[in-house]
N, C-alpha and C positions, 0 to 999 in steps of 0.2 A: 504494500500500500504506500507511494510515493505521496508525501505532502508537498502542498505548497508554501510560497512565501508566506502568506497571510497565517498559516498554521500555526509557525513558527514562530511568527510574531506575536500570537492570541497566548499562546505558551509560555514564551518568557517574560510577558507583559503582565499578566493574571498570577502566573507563581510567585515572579521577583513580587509584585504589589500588596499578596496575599501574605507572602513572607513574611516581607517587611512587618504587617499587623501583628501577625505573631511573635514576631520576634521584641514587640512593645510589647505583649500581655504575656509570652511567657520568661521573658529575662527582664524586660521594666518595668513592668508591675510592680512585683518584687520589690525592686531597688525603688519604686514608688513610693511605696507603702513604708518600706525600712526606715525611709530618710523623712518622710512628710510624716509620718506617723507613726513610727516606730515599732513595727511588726514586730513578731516573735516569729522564730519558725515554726510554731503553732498553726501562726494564722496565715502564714503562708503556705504551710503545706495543705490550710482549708482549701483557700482558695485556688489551688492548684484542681484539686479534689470536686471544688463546687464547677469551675471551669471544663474538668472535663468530663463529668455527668449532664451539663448541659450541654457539650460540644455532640456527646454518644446519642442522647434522645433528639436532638436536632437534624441529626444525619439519619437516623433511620427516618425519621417523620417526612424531613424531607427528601431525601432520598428517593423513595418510594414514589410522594407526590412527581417527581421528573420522571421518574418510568410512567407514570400514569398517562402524563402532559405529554407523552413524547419527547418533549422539549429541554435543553440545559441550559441554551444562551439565555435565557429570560430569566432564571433563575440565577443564573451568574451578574447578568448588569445591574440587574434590582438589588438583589443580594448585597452586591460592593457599594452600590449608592447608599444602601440603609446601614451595613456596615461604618462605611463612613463618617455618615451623622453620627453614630452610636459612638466613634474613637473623640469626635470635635466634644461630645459628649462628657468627657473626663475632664477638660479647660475649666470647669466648671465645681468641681470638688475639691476644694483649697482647704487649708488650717484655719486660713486668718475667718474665710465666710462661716465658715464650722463652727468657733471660738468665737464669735459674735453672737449666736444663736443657744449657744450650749454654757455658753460662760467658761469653763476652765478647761487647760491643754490636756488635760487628759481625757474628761471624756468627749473633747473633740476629737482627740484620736483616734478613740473608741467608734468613734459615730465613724470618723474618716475610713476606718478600715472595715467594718460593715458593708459604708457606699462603694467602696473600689470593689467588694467581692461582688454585690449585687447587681452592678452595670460592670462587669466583667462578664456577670452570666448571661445579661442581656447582648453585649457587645457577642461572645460566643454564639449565642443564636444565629444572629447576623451573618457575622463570620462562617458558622461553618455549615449556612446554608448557603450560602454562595459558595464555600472555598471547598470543604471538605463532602457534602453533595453532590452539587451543580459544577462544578472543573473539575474534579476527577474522575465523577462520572462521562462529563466530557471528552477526559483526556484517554481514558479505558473505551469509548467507542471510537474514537479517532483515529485509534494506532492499532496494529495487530503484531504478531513476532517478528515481524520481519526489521521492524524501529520502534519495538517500545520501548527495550534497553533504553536506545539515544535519547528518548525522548523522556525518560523515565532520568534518566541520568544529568539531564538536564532541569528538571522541577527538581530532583532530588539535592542538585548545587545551585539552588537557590536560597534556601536558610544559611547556606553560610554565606552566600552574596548579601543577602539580606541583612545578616548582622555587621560583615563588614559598611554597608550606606550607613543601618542604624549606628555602628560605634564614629564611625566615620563624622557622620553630620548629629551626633551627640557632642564632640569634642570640644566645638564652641563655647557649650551650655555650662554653667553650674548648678549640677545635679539637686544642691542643695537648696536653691532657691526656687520658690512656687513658680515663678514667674518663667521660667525654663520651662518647666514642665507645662506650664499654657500653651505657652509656643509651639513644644512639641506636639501636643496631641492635636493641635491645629492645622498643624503642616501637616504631618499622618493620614489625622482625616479628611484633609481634603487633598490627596493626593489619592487615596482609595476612593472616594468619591466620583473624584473626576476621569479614574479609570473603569469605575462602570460607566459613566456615561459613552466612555471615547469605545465600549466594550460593543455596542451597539454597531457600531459602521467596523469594524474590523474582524470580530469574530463569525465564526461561520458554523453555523448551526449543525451539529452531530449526526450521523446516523441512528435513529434508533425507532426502535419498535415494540409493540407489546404481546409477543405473541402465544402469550396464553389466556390475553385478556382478562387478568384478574381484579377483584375489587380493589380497593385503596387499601383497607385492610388487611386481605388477603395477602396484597403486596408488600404491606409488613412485614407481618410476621412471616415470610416465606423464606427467608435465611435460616430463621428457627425452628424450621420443621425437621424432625429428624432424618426424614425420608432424603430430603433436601442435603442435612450433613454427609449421610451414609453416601449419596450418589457423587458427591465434592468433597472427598475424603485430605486430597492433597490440597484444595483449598485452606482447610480448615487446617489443618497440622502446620501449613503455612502461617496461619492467624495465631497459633499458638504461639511458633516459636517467635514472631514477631511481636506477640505481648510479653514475652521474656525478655526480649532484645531491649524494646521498650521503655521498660519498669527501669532497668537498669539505667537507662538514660534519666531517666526522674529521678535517679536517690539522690543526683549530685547538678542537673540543672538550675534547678530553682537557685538554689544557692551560690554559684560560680560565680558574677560577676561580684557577690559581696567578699565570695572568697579572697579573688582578686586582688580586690582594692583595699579591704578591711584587714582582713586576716595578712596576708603578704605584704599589705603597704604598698602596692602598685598603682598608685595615681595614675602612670603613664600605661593605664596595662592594654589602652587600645593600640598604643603603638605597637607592643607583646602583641599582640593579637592579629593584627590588620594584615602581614604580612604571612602568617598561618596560616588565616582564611583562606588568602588568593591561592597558595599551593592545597591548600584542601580543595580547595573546587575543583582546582584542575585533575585531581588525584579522582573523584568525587564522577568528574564526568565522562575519562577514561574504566573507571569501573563499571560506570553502567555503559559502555559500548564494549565493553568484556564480559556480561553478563549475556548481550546477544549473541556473541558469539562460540561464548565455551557455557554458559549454562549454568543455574543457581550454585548444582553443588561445587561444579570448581571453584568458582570464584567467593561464595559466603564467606566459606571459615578463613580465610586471605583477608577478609575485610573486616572482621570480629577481632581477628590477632593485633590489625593495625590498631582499633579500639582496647584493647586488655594492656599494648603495650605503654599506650598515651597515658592508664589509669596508674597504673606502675608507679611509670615514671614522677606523676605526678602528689603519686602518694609518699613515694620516698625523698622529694628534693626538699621539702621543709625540711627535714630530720636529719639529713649531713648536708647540707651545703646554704651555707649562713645569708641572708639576705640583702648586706651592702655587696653595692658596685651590681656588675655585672655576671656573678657567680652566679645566682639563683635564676638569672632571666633567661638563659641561654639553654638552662633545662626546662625550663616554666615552658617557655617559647617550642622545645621539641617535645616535650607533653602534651599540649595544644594541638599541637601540630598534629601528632598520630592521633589522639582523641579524636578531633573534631573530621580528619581525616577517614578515620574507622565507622565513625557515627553516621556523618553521611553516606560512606559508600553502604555502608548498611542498609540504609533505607532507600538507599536507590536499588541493590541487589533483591532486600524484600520486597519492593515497590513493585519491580518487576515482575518478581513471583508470584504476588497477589491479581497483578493482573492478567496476567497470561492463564489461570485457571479460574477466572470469573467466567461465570456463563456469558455467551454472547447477548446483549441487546436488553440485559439486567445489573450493566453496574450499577446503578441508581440503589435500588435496592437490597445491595451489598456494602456498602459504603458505610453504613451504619456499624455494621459489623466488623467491618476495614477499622473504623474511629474506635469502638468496641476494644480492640486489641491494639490500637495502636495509642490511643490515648487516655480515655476509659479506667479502664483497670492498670494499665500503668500509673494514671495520672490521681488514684488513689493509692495502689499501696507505693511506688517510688518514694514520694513526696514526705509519706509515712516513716519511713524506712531512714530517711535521709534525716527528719524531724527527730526519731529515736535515735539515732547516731550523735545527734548534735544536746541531746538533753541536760548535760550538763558543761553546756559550751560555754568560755568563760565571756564576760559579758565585758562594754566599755559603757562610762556614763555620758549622757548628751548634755544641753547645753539646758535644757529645760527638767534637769532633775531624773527624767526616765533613764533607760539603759538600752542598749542594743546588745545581740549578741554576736560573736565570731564564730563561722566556721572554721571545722579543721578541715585537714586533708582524709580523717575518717572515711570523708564520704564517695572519696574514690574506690577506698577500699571495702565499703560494703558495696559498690557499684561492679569493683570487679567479680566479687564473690556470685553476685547474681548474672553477671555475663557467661559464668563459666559454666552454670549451669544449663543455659541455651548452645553451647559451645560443644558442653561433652554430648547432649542431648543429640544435637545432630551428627556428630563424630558418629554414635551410636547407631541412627538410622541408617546414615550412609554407610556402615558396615554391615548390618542387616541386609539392608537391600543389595549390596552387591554381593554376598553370598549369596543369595535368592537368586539372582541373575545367571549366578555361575554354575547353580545347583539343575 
């Protein structure tokens, strides 16, 4: 299936734009909440948690409704516009409006971190009926094997492009002032705004059809069916290892960029970072055009090792190698580097996976289940997991009497510990089955 230009362009326009929003709600938020109102990792592993139980019931509900409509572009432009509104949305929940209304910093606080998880959940909606619905159901009718790797390799090196614009055009701002963070969510939201609208004259509506013509509900719950499991067996063992993959991603996201700058003391650590990124992507987009070619199983556990060895590294450079000069950045820096290298290829190698055994002319209705495993029940227990690691984290006082805490580097090392178990898990099948083969 040859694409054309326009294809191309609706794909790196929609993923970088979609990115980008996640990459503010699942790494700024956080530092949001930290710094205006002084979260615990409590309440932010809720809000991780509250985030992506409305990201998983939004994707099936809508989801389904696009199989029903036939339709994904309508669903995509509408989606990024109200999206949009919903990010300009947060310009709006400040300390100082809060602490007018409430009388004292603390339970403005209180109130503040409340408002950020509940217009997160709204924002979520939004989001991920346009993003995680409406364009990946898109992007799974649009390609077939012959370039879903590329094109899968391609969305899949966009969160870390994405976090490079975001660290990028963060670096002006201080973080610490409300007045940054107006701006930011201004610019955000109307940059997704205005790519649903421009979403309309360039995207090119999908192949798709219904053809077992079933109800809306039906079309629900129709992942759920066991008949359904039993008939898409490697679908689903794909979903599994994919919410192990996951989960592991969540013990130690949330908390990275406070790790960062808090715990490490890297004020500069976008500079650390920025150039990372760019070799992660590239790394990122060459595996998913290796996953066309040679196939899940060769190329997974290649992309898992580069992930386990970034975790490693990252959990042992605290503990020998001291933090002045340039001693600790040069390992920080090749920690990063395989992490976020591993991470992504990851999800572009399962990305692929997932969609190569979707039923033909039923992503829509699968996508739920995609979010389900991919962010769902990762996006509760990781968050959990990384929250218990951190329980007796030692804490610094702010300037209004409250406290913040620090992360350690623990949470690499309970991140590895749950990768290894998706690691040996597939080691295992894939020895299985190739006795099978041989027998």
């Amino acid at each position: 299936m040859k694409k054309n230009g326009k294809f191309w362009l609706t794909l790196i326009i929609f993923s970088l734009t979609g990115q980008i929003a996640w990459v503010v709600e699942n790494m700024y938020f956080n530092v949001f909440i930290y710094k205006m109102f002084h979260a615990s990792a409590s309440d932010i592993a809720l809000m991780v948690t509250a985030s992506a139980i409305a990201a998983t019931v939004t994707t099936v509900l809508m989801g389904a409704l696009s199989d029903k409509l036939g339709k994904r572009k309508i669903l995509m432009c509408l989606g990024y516009i109200a999206w949009g509104v919903s990010i300009l949305s947060f310009a709006l929940i400040r300390l100082d409006v809060i602490s007018a209304l409430f009388g004292s910093a603390v339970s403005a606080a209180s109130v503040g971190i409340t408002l950020v998880i509940l217009m997160d959940c709204v924002m979520t909606f939004f989001g991920s009926s346009a993003n995680d619905a409406a364009f990946n159901a898109w992007l799974t009718d649009s390609t077939d094997a012959s370039n879903r790797g590329a094109a899968e390799g391609i969305n899949s090196m966009m969160p870390l492009i994405s976090i490079l614009v975001v660290f990028g055009g963060f670096m002006g701002f201080n973080l610490d002032l409300a007045e940054s963070w107006t701006v930011i969510y201004c610019i955000i939201g109307g940059i997704v705004l205005l790519i649903g609208v421009l979403g309309f004259w360039i995207a090119e509506e999908a192949p798709v059809k219904n053809p077992d013509q079933l109800g809306y509900f039906a079309t629900i719950l129709y992942g759920f069916r066991p008949d359904i499991v039993k008939a898409n067996r490697q679908l689903y063992l794909s979903m599994l290892a994919y919410m192990v993959f996951s989960t592991a991603i969540q013990v130690y996201m949330p908390y990275l960029i406070i790790y960062y700058e808090k715990t490490l003391g890297m004020a500069d650590y976008v500079l650390i970072m920025a150039p990372a990124i760019i070799l992660a992507a590239v790394v990122t987009f060459f595996f998913g055009r290796l996953t066309d070619r040679y196939g899940f199983r060769c190329i997974v556990l290649p992309a898992l090792s580069m992930l386990l060895l970034g975790f490693i590294l990252l959990y042992l450079v605290p503990a020998i190698i001291p933090a002045e000069g340039l001693g600790m950045r040069i390992p920080v820096f090749i920690g990063s580097l395989l992490m976020m290298s591993g991470y992504l290829s990851g999800m572009a190698v399962f990305g692929t996976q997932l969609r190569n055994f979707t039923p033909a002319h039923m992503a829509g209705r699968f996508q739920g289940l995609r979010i389900l495993s991919q962010v769902l029940i990762p996006g509760i227990i990781g968050p959990q997991i990384g929250a218990w690691v951190l329980r007796d984290a030692p804490t610094v006082p702010n300037s209004d009497g409250t406290v913040s805490f620090l992360p350690s580097a623990d949470i690499f090392l309970a991140a590895l510990l749950v990768l290894l178990i998706v690691m040996i898990g597939l080691a295992v099948s894939f020895g299985v089955q190739k006795r099978k083969n041989h027998a």
